[in-house]
MIGUZA-296367 format. One record per residue (C-alpha): residue in one letter; x, y, z. Coordinates in pm, whole numbers, padded with zeros to 5 digits, always signed. Example, Ala and Ser with C-alpha at 12.3 -4.5 7.8 and 13.67 -1.06 7.14 Angstrom:
REM MIGUZA-296367
A+01230-00450+00780S+01367-00106+00714
END
This chain:
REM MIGUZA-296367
X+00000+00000+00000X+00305+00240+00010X+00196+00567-00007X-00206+00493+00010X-00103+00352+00359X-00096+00718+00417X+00241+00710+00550X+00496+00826+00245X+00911+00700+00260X+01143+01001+00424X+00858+01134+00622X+00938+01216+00997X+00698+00996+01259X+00401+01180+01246X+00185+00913+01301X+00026+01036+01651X-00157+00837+01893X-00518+00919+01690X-00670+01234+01742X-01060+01335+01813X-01228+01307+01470X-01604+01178+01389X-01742+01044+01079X-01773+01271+00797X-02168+01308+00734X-02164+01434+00364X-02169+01086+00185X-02566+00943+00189X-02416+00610+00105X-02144+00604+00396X-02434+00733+00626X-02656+00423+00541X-02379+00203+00584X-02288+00331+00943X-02670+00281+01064X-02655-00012+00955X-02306-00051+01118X-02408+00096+01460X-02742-00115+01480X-02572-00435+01444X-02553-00760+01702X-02221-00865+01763X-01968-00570+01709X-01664-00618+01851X-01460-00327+01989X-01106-00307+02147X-01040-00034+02412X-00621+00003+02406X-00574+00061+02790X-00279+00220+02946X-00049+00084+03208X-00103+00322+03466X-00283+00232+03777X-00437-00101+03602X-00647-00190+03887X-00888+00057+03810X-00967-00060+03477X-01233-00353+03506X-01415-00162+03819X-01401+00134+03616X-01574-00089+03269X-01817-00183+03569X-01926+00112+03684X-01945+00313+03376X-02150+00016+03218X-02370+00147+03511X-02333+00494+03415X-02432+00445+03084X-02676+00108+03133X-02500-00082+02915X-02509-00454+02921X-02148-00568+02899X-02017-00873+02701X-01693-00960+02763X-01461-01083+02469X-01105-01041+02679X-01129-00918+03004X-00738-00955+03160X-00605-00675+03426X-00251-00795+03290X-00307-00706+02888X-00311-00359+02774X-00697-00405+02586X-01022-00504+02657X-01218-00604+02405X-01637-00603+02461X-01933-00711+02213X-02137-00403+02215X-02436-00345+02040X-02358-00041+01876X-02079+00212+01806X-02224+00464+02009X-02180+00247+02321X-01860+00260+02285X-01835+00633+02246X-02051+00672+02588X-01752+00517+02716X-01473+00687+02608X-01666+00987+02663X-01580+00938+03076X-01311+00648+03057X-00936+00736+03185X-00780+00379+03192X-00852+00381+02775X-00619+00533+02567X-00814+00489+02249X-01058+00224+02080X-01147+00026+01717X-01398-00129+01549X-01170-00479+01534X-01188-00596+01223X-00954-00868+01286X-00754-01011+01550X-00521-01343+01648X-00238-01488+01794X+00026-01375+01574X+00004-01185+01187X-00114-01451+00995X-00441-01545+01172X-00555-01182+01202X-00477-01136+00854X-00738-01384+00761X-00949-01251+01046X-01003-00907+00877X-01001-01034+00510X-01324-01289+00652X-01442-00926+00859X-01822-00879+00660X-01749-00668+00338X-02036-00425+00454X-01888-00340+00784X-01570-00241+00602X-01690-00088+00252X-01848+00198+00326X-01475+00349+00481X-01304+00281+00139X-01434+00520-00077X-01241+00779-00277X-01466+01058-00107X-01267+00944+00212X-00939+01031+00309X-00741+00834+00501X-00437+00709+00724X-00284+00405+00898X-00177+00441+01268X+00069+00141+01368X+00136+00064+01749X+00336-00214+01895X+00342-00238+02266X+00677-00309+02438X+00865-00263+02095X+00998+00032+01909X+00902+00034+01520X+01185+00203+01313X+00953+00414+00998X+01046+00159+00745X+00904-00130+00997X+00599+00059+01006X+00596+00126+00659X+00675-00255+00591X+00366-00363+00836X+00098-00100+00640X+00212-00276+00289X+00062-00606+00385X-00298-00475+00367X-00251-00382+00031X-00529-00656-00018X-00752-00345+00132X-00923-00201-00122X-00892+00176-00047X-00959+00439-00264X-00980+00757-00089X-00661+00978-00061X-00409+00981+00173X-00407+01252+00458X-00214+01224+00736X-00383+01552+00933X-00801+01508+01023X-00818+01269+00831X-01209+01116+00729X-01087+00729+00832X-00812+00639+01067X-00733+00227+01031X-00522+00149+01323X-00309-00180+01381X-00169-00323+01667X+00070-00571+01797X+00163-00707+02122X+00514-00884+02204X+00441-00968+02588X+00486-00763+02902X+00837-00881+02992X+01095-00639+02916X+01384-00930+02889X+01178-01193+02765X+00994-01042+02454X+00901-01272+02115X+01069-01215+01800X+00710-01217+01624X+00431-01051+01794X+00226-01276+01978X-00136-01104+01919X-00220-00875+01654X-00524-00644+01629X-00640-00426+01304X-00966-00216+01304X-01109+00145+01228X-01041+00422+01511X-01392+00532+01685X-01224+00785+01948X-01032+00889+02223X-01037+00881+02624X-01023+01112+02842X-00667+01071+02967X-00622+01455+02818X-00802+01557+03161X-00480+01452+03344X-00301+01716+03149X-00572+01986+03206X-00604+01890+03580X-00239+01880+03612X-00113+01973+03986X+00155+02145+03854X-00012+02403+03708X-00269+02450+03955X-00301+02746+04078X-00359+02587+04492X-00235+02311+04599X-00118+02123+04929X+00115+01892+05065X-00212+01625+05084X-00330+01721+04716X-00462+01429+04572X-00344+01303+04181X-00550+01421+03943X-00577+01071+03797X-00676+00920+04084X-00961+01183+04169X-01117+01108+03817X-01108+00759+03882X-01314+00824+04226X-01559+01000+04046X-01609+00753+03779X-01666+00487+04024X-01899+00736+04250X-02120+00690+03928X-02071+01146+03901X-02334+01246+03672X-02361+01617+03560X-02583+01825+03761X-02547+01599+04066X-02464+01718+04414X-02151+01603+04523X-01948+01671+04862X-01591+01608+04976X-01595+01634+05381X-01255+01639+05445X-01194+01840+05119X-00835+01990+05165X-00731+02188+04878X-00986+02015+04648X-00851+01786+04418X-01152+01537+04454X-01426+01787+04446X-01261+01950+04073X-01287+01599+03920X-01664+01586+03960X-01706+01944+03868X-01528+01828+03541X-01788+01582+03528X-02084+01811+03530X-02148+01797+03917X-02201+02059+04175X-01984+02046+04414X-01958+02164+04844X-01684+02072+05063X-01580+02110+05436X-01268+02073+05632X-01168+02124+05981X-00865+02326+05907X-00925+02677+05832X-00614+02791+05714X-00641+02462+05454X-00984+02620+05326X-00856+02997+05325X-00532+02903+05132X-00306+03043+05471X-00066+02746+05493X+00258+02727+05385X+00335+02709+05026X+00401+02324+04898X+00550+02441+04568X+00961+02412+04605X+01125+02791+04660X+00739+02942+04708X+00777+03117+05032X+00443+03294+05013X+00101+03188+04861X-00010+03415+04614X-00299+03660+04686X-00526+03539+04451X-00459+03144+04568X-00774+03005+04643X-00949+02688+04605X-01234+02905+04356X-00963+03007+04232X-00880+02655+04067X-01250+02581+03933X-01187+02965+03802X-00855+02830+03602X-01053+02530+03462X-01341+02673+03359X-01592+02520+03645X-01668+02799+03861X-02048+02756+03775X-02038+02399+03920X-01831+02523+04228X-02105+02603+04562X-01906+02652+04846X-01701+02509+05112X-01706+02596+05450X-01493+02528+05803X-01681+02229+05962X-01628+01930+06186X-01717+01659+06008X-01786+01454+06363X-02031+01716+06364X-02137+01764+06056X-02341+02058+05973X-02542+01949+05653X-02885+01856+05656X-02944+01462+05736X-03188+01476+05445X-03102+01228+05138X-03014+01503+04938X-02637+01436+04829X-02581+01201+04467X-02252+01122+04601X-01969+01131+04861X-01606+01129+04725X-01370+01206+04998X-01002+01112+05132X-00961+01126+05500X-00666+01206+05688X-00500+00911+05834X-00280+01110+06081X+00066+01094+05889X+00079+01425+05612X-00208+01589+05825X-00354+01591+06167X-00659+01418+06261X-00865+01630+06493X-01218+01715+06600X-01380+01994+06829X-01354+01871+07162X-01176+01918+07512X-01014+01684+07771X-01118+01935+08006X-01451+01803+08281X-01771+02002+08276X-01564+02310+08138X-01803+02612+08117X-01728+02917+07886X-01789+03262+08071X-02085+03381+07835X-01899+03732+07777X-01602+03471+07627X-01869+03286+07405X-01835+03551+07132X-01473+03569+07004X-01406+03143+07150X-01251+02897+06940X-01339+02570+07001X-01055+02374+07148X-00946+02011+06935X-00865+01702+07015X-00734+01399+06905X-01004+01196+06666X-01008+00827+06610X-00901+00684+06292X-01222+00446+06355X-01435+00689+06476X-01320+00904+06174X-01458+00599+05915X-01779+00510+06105X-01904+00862+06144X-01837+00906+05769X-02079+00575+05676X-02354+00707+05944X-02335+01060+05798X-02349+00861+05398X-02598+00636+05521X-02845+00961+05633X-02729+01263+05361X-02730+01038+05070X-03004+00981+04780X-03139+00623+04698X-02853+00482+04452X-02606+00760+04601X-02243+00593+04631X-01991+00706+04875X-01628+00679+04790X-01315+00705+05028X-00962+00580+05109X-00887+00352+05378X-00538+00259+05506X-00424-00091+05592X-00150-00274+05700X-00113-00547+05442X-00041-00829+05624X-00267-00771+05876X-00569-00674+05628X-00860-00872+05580X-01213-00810+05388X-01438-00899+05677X-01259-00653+05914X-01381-00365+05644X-01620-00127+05761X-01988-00132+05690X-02312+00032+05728X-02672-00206+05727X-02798+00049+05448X-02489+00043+05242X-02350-00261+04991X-01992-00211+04896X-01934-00232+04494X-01568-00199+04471X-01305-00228+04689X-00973-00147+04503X-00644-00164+04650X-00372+00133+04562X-00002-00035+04700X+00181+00231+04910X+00523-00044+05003X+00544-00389+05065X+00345-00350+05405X+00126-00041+05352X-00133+00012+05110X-00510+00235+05067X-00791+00044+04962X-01081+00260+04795X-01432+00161+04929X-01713+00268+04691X-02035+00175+04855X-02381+00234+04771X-02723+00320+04951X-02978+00029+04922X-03192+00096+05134X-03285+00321+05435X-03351+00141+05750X-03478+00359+06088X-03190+00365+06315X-02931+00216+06131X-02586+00246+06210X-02224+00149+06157X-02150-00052+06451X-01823-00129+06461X-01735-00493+06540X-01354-00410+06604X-01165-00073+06607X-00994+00019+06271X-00635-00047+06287X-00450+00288+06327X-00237+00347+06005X+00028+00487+06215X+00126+00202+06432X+00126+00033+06160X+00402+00204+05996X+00568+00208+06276X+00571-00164+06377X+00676-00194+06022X+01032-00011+06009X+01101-00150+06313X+01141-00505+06161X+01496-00634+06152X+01666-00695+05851X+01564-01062+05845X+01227-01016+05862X+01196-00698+05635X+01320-00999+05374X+01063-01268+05475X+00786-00936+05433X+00914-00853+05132X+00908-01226+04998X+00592-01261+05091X+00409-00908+04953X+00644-00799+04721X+00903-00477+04656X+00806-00142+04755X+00621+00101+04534X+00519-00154+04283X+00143+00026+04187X-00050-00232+04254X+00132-00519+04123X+00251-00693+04476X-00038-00904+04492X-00364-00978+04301X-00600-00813+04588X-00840-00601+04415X-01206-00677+04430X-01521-00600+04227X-01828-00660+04456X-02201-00732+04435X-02140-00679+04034
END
């Protein structure tokens, strides 16, 4: 195919991961054909993943399957391969899910597919001709976009890979900018840096439908926002909370322990309206010390408005106010779509509440005025069972609340989790901080509202500190037995195969 692969001999790599583009709409014929296309049984579609964070991408398939209501069949569903592929029943499915998706990088229409070049060759040459004529003709321009994961294609290999579909019988020109069709092909050597095949093991070829949303990473970015704290939580990481929070736009969503609000600008990006609370008021007024290395002192203008200002969302952004959320000040009416929240676990940040240690201490009333409330130490376990008694009230039927909870590895266990009699937990997703630390991410949901419900506790949480601590204290012997048994430190996720969908 040469130059009608749309890639011509001397030209620099310009072949860029593919770019936002929909279907042109001035051919009748090619607008037929694509009905016809979309409203088919059976269409198979491959969502190229990235490798960051992986244990986020089935839960996240899950719940925006939920989002969306769309009734997922599951061609090749591995945490370990950089696709998924799903039988959808239309094209537009798969749009709904790139439109909120940040594990996918990209999907196709596959046309073909198989373990190694020769099989998906015959794959897409046996793909129905009316799936794949309506995209060859000469009112169509065109390119090829060629990928190989864990392998580095010199131009002439890529140029050598587009010639075999010559047998493609493409007509339109070639144009390497916006183009009309973009036919993307794919191969995969293995995951093993050291032990990679000479020939690629799987092979995928198809026609580009869209992007993900992994641009909002860039657009979120912490470095260029405009407040942020020592505790300010990954962009990445917030959008994956709100995807599994099931964010709609025009929901109400609140962060209790908000911080500098990192969670709370990944719903508003989402479409939701957003309040907060924290206990710290020189957090919530922007009075701290600057985080940003050589910053001595925060700008004027830093504020956390300030950052829904910079991204556009200061319509979505209500307010935030200096609360204790042992206390909390809302209204216990089921009122809230969601609760996305991180709380402090007593390392980065303190964990405090209003209180005193003091007996039957009794304010002078012409002190009651100008008093601040004294603070006091507050439970890690108190901290997580007021925050499921306060979801369990505040929330709307179907309203999911999402936080991180710290455990020691070793020590952790499902049944010791948590829970509320009117909440079910949906996923429970584990985030590896070292070999004997990690967070686990509880997204449960309100089932039903029972009169006088509460989170009992059955045993006290485990305080994240002492766990730490008891940790690093290990000698050198049994740091190596720890580390045999739970892996390296800092290995995202990959120490042991501990994440969990639930009641799916």
């Amino acid at each position: 195919m040469g130059e009608r692969a749309g890639l011509r001999h001397g030209e620099e790599n310009r072949l860029v991961p593919p770019s936002r583009i929909s279907p042109p709409h001035t051919n009748s014929i090619f607008c037929r054909c694509l009905v016809k296309v979309m409203a088919s049984n059976g269409s198979r579609y491959l969502f190229w993943c990235s490798n960051e964070l992986t244990q986020f991408r089935i839960p996240e398939f899950h719940a925006l399957s939920e989002l969306f209501q769309i009734n997922l069949k599951w061609v090749d569903q591995n945490e370990k391969m950089p696709w998924i592929i799903l039988d959808l029943e239309s094209e537009s499915q798969a749009r709904q899910i790139l439109s909120r998706s940040l594990s996918v990088k990209y999907c196709i229409h596959l046309w073909g597919s198989g373990d190694g070049v020769p099989k998906m060759h015959e794959a897409v040459k046996a793909f129905p001709s009316e799936f794949k004529e309506p995209y060859f003709l000469e009112s169509l321009s065109f390119k090829v976009y060629v990928e190989a994961f864990m392998k580095k294609l010199t131009m002439a290999q890529r140029v050598e890979r587009i010639e075999t579909f010559d047998y493609l019988p493409i007509k339109g020109p070639i144009r390497m900018k916006d183009p009309d069709v973009i036919f993307s092909y794919f191969e995969y050597y293995g995951d093993d840096q050291n032990r990679l095949d000479e020939h690629p093991r799987q092979a995928f070829f198809g026609r580009f439908i869209g992007d993900g949303q992994r641009h909002l990473m860039s657009k979120l970015s912490i470095k260029t926002r405009k407040f942020i704290g020592n505790t300010t939580m990954d962009p990445l990481l917030s959008l994956f909370m709100a995807n599994l929070s099931l964010v709609r736009p025009n929901d109400l969503v609140l962060d209790p322990f908000v911080g500098t609000g990192s969670i709370p600008v990944a719903a508003a990006q989402f479409g939701a309206f957003i309040l907060g609370s924290d206990i710290d008021f020189l957090v919530i007024h922007a009075k701290t010390r600057p985080s940003r290395w050589k910053q001595k002192i925060r700008a004027q203008d830093e504020s956390m408005k300030a950052n829904f200002q910079q991204y556009g969302l200061a319509a979505k952004y209500l307010d935030v106010v200096v609360a204790d959320s042992s206390r909390p000040i809302w209204a216990r009416k089921s009122i809230l779509n969601a609760i996305v929240t991180d709380p402090p676990y007593g390392i980065r940040e303190t964990i405090l509440k209003v209180g005193t240690e003091k007996k039957d201490l009794v304010i002078p009333e012409e002190f009651l005025e100008t008093h601040y409330p004294q603070k006091v130490e507050y439970g890690i376990s108190d901290v997580f069972y007021d925050l499921l008694n306060f979801g369990a009230e505040s929330l709307c039927e179907r309203g999911r609340l999402a936080f991180w909870l710290p455990v020691n590895r070793e020590e952790y266990s499902e049944e010791r989790l948590p829970r509320h009699p009117n909440l079910v937990l949906k996923f429970n997703v584990e985030q590896v901080l070292s070999c004997h630390t990690s967070r686990r991410l509880l997204v449960m949901e309100k089932v039903t509202t029972k009169e006088g419900g509460r989170a009992v506790p059955q045993e006290a949480i485990p305080d994240f500190r002492d766990s730490i601590q008891s940790a690093y204290a290990l000698d050198k012997k049994d740091r190596k037995e720890r580390i045999k048994k739970f892996g390296h430190l800092n290995l995202n996720g990959k120490c042991s195969d501990t994440n969990k969908t639930a009641d799916l």
